[in-house]
N, C-alpha and C positions, 0 to 999 in steps of 0.2 A: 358260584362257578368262577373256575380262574380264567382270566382274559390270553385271548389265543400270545402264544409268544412268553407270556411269564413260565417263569421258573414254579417250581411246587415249593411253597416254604415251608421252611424245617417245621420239626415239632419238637425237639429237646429242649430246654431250657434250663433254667439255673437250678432248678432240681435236679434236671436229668444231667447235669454235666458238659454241655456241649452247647458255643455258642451257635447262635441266628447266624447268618451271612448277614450282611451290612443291606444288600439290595433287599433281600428276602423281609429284613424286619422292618424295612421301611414301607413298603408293601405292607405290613401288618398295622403299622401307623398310620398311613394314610385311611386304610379303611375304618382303622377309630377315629378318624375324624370324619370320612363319611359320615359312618353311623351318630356322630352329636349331631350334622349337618340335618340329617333322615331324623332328629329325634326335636331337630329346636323348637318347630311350633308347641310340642307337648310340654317341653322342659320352660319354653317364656309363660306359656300359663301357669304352669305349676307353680313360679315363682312370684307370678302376678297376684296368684291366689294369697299366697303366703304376704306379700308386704300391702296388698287391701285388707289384709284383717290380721294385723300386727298384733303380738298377744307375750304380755311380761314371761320372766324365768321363772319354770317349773308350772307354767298355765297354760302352754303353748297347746291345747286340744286339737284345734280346728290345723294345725299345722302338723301335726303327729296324723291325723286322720289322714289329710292330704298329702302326705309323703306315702307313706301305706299303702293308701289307694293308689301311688303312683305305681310304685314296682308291684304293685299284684295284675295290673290291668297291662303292663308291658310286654308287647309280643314277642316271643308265643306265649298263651295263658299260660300263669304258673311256671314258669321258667326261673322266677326270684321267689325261694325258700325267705317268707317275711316273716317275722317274730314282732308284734306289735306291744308297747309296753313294757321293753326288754329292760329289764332290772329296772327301771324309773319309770313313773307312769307315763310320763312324756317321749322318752326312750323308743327307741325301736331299733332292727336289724335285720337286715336284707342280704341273702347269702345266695352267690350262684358257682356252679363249680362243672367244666364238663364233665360228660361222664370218664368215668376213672377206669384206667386199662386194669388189667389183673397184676396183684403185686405190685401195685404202684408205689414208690415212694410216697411220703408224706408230703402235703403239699404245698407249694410255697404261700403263702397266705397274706394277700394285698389289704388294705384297709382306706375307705374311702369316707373322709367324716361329714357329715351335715350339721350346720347351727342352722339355728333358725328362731331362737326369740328377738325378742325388740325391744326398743325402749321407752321409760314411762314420760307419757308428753310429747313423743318425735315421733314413734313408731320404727320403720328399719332405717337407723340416720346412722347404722354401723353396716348397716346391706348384709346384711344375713340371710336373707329372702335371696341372694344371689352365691354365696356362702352353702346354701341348701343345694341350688342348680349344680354351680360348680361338681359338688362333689357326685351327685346324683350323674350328672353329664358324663364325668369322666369314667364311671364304674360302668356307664350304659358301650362307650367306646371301646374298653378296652373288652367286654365280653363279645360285643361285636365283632370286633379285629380276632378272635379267639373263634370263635363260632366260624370263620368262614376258612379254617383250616382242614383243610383234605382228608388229613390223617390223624394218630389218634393224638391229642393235643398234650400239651404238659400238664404234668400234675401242679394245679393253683386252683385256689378257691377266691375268688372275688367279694370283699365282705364291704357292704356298707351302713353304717352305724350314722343314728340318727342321735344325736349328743345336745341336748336341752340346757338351758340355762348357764350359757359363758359370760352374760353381763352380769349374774350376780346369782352367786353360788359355787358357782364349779362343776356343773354337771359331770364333765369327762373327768373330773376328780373323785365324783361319786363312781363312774361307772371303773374306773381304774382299780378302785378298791373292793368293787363288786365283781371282778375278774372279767368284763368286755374285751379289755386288752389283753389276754392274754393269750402265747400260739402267734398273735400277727409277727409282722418280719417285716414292715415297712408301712408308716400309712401318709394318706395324700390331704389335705384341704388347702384351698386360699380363701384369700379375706381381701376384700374389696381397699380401694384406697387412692390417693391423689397418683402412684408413679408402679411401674411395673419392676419389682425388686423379689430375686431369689432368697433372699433374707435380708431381716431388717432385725436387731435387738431386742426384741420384745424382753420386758427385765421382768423379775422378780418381785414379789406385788403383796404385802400383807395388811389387812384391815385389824381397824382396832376402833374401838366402841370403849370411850370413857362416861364415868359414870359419876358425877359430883353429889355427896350428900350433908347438906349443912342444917338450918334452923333458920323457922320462921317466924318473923316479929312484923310487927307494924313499923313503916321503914319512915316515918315521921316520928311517931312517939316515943319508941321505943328500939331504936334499932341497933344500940347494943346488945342488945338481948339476942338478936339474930347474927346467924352464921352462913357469910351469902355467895351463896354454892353457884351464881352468877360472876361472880368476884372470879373466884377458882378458876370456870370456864375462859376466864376472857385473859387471865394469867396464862393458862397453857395455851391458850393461842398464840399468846406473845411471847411467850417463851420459845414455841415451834418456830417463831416467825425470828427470833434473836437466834434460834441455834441454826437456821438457814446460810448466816455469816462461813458457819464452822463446818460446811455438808458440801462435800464432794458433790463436783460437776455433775455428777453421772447419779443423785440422789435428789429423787422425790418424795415431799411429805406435803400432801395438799387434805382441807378437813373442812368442817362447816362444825357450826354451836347449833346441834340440831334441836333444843329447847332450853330456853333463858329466862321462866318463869309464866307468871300468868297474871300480875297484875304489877304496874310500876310502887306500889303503897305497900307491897307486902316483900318483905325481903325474900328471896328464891330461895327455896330450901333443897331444890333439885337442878340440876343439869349437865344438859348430855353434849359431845361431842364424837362426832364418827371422824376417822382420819385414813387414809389410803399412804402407805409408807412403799417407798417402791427403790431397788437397786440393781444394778445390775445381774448379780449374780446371788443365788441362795448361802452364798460365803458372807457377800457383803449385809445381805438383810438384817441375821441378828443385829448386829452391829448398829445400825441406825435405828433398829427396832428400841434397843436399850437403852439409847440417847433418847427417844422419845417419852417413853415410860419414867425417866429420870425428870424431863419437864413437868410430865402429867401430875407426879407425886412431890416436886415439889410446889407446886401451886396448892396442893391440898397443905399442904404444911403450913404455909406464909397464909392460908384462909382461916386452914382451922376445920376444914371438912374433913371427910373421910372421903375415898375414891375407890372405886374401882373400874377394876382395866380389864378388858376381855377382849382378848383375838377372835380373828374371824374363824367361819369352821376348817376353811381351807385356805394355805397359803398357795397361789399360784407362779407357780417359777418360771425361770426366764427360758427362754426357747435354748435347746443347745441346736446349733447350725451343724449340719452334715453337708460336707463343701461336695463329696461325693456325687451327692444326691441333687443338689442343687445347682452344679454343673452341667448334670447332665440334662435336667430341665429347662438350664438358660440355652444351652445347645439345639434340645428340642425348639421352643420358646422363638428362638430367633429364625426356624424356619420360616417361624408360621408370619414372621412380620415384627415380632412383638420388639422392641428397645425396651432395655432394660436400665436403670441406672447400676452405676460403679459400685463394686464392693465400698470402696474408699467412702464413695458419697453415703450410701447404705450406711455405715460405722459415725459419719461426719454428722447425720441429720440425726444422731441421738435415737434413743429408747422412743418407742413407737408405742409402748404403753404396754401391756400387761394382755395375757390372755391364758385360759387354763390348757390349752394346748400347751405350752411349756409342761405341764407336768408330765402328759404324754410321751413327749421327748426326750423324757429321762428311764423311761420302761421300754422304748420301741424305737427306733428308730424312723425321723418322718421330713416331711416338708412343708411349712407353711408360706408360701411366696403371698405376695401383696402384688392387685393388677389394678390397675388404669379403668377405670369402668367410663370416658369422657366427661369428664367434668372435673373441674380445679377444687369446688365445693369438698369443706374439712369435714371429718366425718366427726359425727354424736351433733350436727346440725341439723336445721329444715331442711336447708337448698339438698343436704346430703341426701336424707330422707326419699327427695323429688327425683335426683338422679339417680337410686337406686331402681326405683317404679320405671324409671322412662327404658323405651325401647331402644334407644343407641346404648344402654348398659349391656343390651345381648350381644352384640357383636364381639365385646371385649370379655366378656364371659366364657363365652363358648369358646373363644381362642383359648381362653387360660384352661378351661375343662379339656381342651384339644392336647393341646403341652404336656399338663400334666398323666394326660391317660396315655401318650408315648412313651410318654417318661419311666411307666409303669409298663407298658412294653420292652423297655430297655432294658428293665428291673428283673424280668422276668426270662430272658432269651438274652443275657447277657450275665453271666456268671462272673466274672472276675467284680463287673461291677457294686453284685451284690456282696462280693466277700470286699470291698472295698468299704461300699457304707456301713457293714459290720462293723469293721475295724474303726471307724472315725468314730462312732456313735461311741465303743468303747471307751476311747480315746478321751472323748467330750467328757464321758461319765468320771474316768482317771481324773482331771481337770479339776473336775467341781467335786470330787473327795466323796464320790457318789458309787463309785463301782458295787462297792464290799455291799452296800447297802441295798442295793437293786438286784445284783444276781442271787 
């Protein structure tokens, strides 16, 4: 029921061609954030559930079940079309859509992502368990703010995508290629963090698994006889570590000797090293990719082993930023209270590390902002871990879920907008030599 004295707000939108009145879709925002307000005791268990039983990438069960069970049990019964299992076993996907007028155009199609594994040893020290909320929060507001419209509503369907394993694997890379993404026009997630930023660098990010094979002797008696494939390993480390001198500011290569034998008496005839090579941009990555593989091979040379080199299954690329879209969420953002840091600072505080949402961002246009959840504690920590679980994390949760499901109100009942983040997203892809390749 609309309160005595308001206006009746529109129903056209970026489908239908015709914007909101400014009063009118504010009014529409406000009641998406009612509804996260009306929804938070459900939404802090849900997430409580998820970081008490913290569970690795592509094992996430009990966290698949529990998101599932959320949107099916959400009033009214059956109002969330759930697809449990959707292309990955851990996967799922949750669709709501009003009902559709006669000959309606096609509809604009929002996407709202959930992570939700953890990590091995910490449990959610990346708050993923809040990463779930978020997005769940914000897809529950913006159908809300949609449902309490008069008349007959715009054509949008509300889609949210339950995306498994970001710490290791790529899940949204699996689902990217198994067409999840495909049809959306915009999608929404944030990710927990020390400072509230509409975007932050996240770069470009490839694994590599080296593989030493040498000969084993008795490493007293006889150990020229042996060929010591420990030797190898400890050369490409210091070789990474001597071509660090020659590696742009903006380039990451961090790695472990993840096996160096099995007794000091017997020369190693095997060993392993994994390395994480990270740059800004999928332009810059071969690039240091090739430099590394030059070290790797020649340590095998100077030992005498043989190597092999194997990439990971998925390279994960760096976010492209939509200033469009990001804008208009600092804008929401700051109603609600929130400080945000500077672009400038944002660009000055470096690559924030890697995530497979960057690949996303190269097929769809989207938003990954990072928010303040109270606490100074660095994430992939304990203290982090702790701050994710505690209750002062809802407050700054539900703001960010608030923001961004405006945002997606704006998105949706503000047309110019959307033909705006079209064009940037374009623009991003022109950039990084990505267009020809994606359309």
């Amino acid at each position: 029921m609309t309160p005595a004295g308001e206006r009746q707000p529109a129903v056209r939108g970026a489908c239908g061609g015709v914007s909101e009145p400014e009063p009118e879709l504010e009014l529409l925002q406000r009641r998406a954030a009612e509804r996260i307000d009306g929804a938070a005791g459900r939404l802090g268990a849900l997430s409580r559930a998820l970081w008490s039983e913290p569970e690795l990438a592509h094992r996430e069960h009990r966290a698949h079940a529990a998101l599932t069970r959320f949107f099916r049990a959400e009033p009214p019964a059956a109002s969330w079309a759930v697809q449990p299992h959707y292309l990955l076993p851990t996967a799922f996907r949750a669709e709501w859509a009003p009902p559709a007028a006669p000959a309606a155009p096609r509809p604009l199609q929002l996407g709202f992502l959930c992570e939700y594994d953890a990590l091995p040893g910490l449990g959610h020290a990346c708050g993923h368990n809040l990463v779930a909320e978020v997005g769940a929060a914000a897809a529950l507001g913006v159908k809300g703010a949609l449902e309490g419209l008069p008349g007959p509503p715009p054509p949008v369907k509300i889609i949210v995508l339950g995306t498994p394993a970001e710490e290791d694997g790529g899940g949204k890379i699996d689902l990217i290629e198994a067409g999840a993404f495909k049809n959306l026009d915009v999608v929404f997630m944030a990710h927990p963090s020390q400072e509230n930023a509409a975007y932050l660098p996240d770069v470009a990010e490839h694994d590599m698994t080296v593989k030493y094979y040498g000969k084993a002797s008795h490493a007293a008696a006889y150990p020229w006889e042996g060929v010591n494939a420990l030797d190898a390993a400890v050369l490409a480390y210091t070789n990474m570590s001597v071509l660090r001198q020659q590696m742009k500011p903006t380039w990451r290569a961090h790695g472990i000797i993840k096996n160096g034998g099995v007794k000091p008496n017997i020369i190693p005839s095997y060993s392993e090293l994994i390395y994480y090579l990270r740059a800004p941009s999928m332009r810059e990555l071969p690039v240091l990719t090739k430099k590394a593989e030059d070290c790797f091979r020649a340590a095998a040379l100077a030992t005498g082993c043989t190597v092999e080199i194997k990439g990971g299954a998925h390279d994960y690329y760096n976010v492209l930023p939509n200033k469009s879209l990001w804008k208009a969420y600092v804008e929401n953002g700051e109603k609600l209270g929130i400080e945000f840091i500077s672009e400038d600072d944002a660009v000055l505080n470096g690559s924030s590390g890697s995530t497979d949402f960057g690949n996303v961002s190269f097929v769809v246009p989207g938003i990954h902002p990072y928010f303040y959840i109270g606490s100074d504690a660095l994430n992939h920590t304990e203290q982090y871990t702790e701050a994710a679980g505690s209750q002062e994390a809802q407050f700054y949760t539900l703001r960010t879920a608030k923001a961004l499901a405006m945002t997606a109100l704006d998105v949706i009942f503000k047309p110019e907008l959307l033909e705006r983040i079209r064009q940037d997203f374009k623009l991003k892809l022109q950039e990084e030599e990505f267009l020809n390749r994606v359309e």
